[in-house]
C-alpha positions as CSV (number, residue, x, y, z in Angstrom):
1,X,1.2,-9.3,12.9
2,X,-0.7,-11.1,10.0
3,X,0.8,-12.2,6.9
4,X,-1.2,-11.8,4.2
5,X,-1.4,-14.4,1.4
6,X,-0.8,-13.3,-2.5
7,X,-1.3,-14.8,-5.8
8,X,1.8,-14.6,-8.3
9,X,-0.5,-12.5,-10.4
10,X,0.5,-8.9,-10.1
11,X,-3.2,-8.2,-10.2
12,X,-3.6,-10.2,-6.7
13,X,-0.2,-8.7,-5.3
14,X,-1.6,-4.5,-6.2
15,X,-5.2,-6.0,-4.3
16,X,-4.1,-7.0,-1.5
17,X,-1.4,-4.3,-1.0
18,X,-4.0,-1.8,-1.8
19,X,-6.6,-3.9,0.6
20,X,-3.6,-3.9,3.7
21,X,-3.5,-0.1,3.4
22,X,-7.0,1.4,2.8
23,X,-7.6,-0.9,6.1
24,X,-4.9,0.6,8.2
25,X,-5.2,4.4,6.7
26,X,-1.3,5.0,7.6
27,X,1.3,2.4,7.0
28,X,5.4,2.1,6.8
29,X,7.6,0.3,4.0
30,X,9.0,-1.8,6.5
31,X,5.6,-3.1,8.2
32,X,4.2,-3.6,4.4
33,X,7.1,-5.5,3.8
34,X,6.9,-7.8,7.0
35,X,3.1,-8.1,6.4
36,X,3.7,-9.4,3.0
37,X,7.5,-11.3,3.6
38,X,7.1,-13.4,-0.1
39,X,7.3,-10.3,-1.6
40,X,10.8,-8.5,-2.8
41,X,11.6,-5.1,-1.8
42,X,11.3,-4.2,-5.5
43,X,8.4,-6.1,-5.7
44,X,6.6,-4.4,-3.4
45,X,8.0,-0.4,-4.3
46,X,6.8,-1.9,-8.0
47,X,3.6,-1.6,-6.6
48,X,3.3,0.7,-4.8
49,X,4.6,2.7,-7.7
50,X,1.6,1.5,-9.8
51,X,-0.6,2.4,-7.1
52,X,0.5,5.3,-6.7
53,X,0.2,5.9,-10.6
54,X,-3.1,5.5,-10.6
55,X,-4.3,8.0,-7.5
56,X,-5.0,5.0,-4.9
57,X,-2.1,6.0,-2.4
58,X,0.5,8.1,-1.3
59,X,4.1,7.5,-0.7
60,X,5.9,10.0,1.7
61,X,9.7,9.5,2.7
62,X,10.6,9.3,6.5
63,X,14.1,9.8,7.8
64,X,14.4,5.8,7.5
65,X,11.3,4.4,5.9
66,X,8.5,5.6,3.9
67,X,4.7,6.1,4.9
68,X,2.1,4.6,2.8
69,X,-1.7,6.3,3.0
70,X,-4.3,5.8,1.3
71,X,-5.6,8.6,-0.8
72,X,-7.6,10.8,1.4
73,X,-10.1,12.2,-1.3
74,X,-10.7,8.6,-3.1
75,X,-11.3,7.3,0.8
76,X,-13.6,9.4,2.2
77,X,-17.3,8.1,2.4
78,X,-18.8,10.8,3.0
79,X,-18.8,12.4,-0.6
80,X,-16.5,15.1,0.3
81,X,-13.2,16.0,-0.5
82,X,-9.9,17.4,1.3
């Protein structure tokens, strides 16, 4: 797996995070949090939190983890929306 590098600017941290899964369509907590290991787990539901907030991705709970996807209306290239 590749670890991604981050700037200390939260502005860098919500890029890349939001970069990781609009690449990957479908991710877990736990791989988000291995891809990125300088990253708290606070850190990184922070984020996610923010991303969230503003309609980039969706968090769903799993029995043991959560999945991160990438909004399916905001990644569609095709103009239409589900």
């Amino acid at each position: 797996m590749t670890s991604h590098t981050i700037s200390a600017m939260p502005q860098g941290i919500e890029s890349a995070v939001h970069r990781v899964v609009s690449e990957r369509r479908r991710v877990t907590f736990t791989v988000l949090s291995q891809t990125f290991p300088q990253c708290t787990w606070q850190k990184l539901f922070q984020v996610l939190h923010y991303l969230q907030e503003k309609d980039l991705v969706v968090l769903a709970p799993l029995r043991w983890d959560y999945e991160i996807r990438v909004r399916e209306d905001i990644a569609r290239t095709d103009g239409r929306v589900t």
